[in-house]
N, C-alpha and C positions, 0 to 999 in steps of 0.2 A: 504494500500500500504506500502510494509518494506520501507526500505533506499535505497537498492541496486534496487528497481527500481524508485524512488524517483531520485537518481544519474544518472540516463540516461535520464531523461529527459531534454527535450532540454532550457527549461526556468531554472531547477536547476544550468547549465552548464553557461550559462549567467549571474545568478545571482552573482555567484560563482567566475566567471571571472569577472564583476563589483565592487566587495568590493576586490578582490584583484588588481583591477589598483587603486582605490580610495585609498587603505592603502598604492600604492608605490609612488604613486603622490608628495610628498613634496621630496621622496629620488631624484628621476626623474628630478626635475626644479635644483636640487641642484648644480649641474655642471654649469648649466648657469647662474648661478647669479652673479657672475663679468662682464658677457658679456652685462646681464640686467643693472647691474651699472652701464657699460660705457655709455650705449644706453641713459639712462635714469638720465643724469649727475646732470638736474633739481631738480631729486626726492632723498631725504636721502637714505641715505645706509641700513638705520634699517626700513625703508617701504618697499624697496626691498626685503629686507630678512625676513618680514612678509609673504614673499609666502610661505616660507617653514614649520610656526612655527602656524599659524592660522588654515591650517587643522587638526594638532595636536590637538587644544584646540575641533575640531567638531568632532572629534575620543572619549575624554576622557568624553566632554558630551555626546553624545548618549550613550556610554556604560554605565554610570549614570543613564539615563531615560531610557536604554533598556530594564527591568525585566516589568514594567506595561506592554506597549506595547504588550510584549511578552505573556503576560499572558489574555492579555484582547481578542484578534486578531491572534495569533497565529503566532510562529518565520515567516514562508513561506510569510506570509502576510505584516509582518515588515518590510522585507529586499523588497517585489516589490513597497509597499510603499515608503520608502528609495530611491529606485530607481528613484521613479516616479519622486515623490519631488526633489532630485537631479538633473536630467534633464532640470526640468522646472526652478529652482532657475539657473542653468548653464545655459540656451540659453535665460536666463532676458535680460543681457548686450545687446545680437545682439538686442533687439527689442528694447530696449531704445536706443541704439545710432541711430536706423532706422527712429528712427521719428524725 
C-alpha cells in the first residue's frame, strides 16, 4: 500500500488528528491559567503552571525512546499504541475518584 492510500484511511486520519490535539494541548490550557489560579487559590502558582510544562517533558521523552519502538513494531503500530496507552492513562482519574 503507497502513502496516498495509506492517507485516506480513516484510522490514518485519526491518528493524525490525535498527536496533533496532544502537541497543542499545553498551548490550549495556556489562557486559562490565571483563571485556574484564582479557582484554585489553595494550590501554588508553579503546580498550576505545571499543566503547561509537564506534557512538554512527555513530548521530549518519547521522541528519545521513539527510534527502538519504531524499528522493532513499526511507526503505524507506535502511534495506535500511543494512542491506546494514552487513553487508558487519561480516563485512570475518573475511575479512581469513582470508587
Amino acid at each position: 500500500m503507497n502513502i496516498e492510500e495509506e492517507a485516506q484511511q480513516p484510522i490514518f486520519k485519526i491518528s493524525l488528528l490525535a498527536i496533533s490535539l496532544f502537541i497543542m494541548l499545553p498551548g490550549i490550557i495556556g489562557p486559562a491559567l490565571p483563571l485556574m489560579e484564582k479557582i484554585f487559590s489553595e494550590i501554588p502558582k508553579v503546580q498550576v503552571e505545571l499543566l503547561t510544562t509537564i506534557p512538554n517533558f512527555g513530548e521530549i521523552f518519547g521522541l528519545l525512546l521513539n527510534p527502538w519502538p519504531v524499528r522493532k513494531i513499526g511507526p503505524k503500530r507506535v502511534i495506535l499504541l500511543g494512542l491506546g496507552l494514552g487513553g487508558i492513562v487519561g480516563s485512570l482519574p475518573i475511575f479512581i475518584n469513582n470508587f
